[in-house]
C-alpha positions in Angstrom: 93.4 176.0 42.8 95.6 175.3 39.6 93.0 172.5 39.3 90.0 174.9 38.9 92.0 177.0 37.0 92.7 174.9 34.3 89.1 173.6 34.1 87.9 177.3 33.7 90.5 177.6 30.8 89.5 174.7 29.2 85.6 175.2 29.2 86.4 178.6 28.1 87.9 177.6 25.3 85.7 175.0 24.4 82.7 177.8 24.7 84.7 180.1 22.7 85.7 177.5 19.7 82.1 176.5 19.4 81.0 179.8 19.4 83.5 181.1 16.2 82.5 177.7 14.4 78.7 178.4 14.7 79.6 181.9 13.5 81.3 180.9 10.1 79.0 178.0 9.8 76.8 181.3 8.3 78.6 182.3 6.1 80.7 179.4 5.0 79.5 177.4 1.8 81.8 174.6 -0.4 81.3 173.7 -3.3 82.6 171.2 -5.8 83.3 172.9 -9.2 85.8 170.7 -11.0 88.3 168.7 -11.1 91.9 170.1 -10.3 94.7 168.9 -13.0 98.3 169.0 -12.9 99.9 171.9 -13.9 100.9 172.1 -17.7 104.8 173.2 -17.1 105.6 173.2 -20.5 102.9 173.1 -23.7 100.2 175.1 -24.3 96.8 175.5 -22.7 93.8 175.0 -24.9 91.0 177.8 -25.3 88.1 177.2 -22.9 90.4 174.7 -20.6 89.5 176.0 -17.0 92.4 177.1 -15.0 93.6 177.9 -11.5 96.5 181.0 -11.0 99.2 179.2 -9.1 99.9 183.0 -8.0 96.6 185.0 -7.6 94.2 182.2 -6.5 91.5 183.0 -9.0 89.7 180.9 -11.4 89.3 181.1 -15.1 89.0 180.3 -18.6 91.8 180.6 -21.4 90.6 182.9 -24.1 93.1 182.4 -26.3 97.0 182.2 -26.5 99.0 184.7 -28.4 102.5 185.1 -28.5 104.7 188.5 -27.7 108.3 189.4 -28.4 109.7 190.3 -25.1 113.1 192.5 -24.8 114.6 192.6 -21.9 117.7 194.8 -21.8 118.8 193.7 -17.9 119.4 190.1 -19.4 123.4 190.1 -20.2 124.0 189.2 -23.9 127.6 188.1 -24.1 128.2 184.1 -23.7 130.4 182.6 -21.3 134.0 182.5 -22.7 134.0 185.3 -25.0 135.4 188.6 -24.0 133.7 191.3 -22.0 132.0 193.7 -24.4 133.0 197.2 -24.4 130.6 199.6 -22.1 128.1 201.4 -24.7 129.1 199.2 -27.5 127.4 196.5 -29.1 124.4 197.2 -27.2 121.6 195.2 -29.0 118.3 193.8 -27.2 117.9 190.5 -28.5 113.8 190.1 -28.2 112.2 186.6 -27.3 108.9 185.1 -27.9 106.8 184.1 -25.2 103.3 182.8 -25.5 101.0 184.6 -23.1 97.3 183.9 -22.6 94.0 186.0 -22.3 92.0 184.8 -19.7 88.2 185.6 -18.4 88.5 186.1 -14.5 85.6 184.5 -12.5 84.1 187.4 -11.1 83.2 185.4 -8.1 87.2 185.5 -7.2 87.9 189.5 -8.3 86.7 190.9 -4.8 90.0 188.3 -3.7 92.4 189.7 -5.8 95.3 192.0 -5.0 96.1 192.6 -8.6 94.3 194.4 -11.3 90.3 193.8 -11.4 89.5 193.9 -15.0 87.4 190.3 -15.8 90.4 189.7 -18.4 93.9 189.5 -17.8 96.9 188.5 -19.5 98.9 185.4 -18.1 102.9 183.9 -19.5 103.8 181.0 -19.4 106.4 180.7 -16.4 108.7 178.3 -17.9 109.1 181.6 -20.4 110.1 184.1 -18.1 
């Protein structure tokens, strides 16, 4: 009996994986359209270079880089070894540049994206942030 059943269950799920792989066989179709780089982790990218979000998934091309002054008041501003500041005094945002980059979203890859949809989004370098 435990014979038989295990025969059943393994012809079943033969039938069954052939079934799902002749199913996405449809609608499944490859193919080549570059060739994949390391990622830059420091320098800047080059307008027109193709690129790959390591985050969102989505292809494509840099625009242009331009750079933004960033303040960030959560970021502590006192250096180690020098007193504790007074609460509420001294209180100035240092600002810091950061090069971000305006990129032209394949719209092949926007129904794929969980975040904004425009075909042009804004991308910082993560070595900067």
């Amino acid at each position: 009996m435990d014979i038989l059943t295990s025969s059943i269950h393994r012809n079943l799920i033969s039938i069954l994986s052939k079934q799902i792989t002749s199913q996405n066989c449809k609608y499944a179709r490859l193919a080549e359209v570059g060739k994949l780089e390391t990622p830059k982790l420091s320098g800047k990218y080059d307008t027109g270079q193709l690129i790959l979000h390591r985050v969102f998934g989505y292809r494509g091309v840099v625009l242009f880089p331009w750079l933004a002054r960033v303040y960030d008041r959560d970021l502590p501003q006192h250096r180690e070894g020098d007193e504790e500041p007074n609460p509420g005094v001294g209180k100035e945002v240092r600002g810091r540049t950061h090069i971000f980059y305006q990129v032209l979203i394949d719209q092949r890859d926007c129904p794929f994206i969980r975040a904004q949809t425009e075909a042009v989004t804004f991308l910082g370098n993560q070595e900067s942030s």
